[in-house]
C-alpha positions, 0 to 999 in steps of 0.5 A: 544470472550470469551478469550483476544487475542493479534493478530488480522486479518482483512481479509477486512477492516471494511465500517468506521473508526467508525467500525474499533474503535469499533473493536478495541475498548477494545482489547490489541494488539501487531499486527494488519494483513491486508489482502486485495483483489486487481486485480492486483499486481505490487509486483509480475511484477519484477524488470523493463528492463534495457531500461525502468529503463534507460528511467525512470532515464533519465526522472528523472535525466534530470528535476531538479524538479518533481511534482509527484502530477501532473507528476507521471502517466506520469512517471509510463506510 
């Protein structure tokens, strides 16, 4: 590249962390873009109904504790 720039897009991210540094290695960025490929978006579903966003709550709100690790596919089903 001939002249500096000082915004860079990623249209898919490099195999390795190795590569990323490399790229990145001798430029003066102020912004980085991502963009990425994905099957499917839950940005784009909305907001959730009333009555899931209630079961949801309860789920919550009736546990005093919630291990995401384990329980958060269980909460998200």
């Amino acid at each position: 590249i001939d002249r500096p720039y000082d915004k860079i897009v990623f249209r898919d991210l490099p195999n390795t962390m190795v590569e990323i540094e490399q790229t990145l290695e001798h430029s003066q960025i102020s912004q980085l873009y991502l963009v990425l490929q994905h099957d499917k978006s839950i940005y784009f579903e909305g907001i959730p109904s009333n009555s899931l966003f209630k079961k949801c709550y309860k789920a919550l709100i009736n546990k005093k504790e919630t291990d995401l690790i384990k329980e958060g596919m269980l909460l998200c089903e």
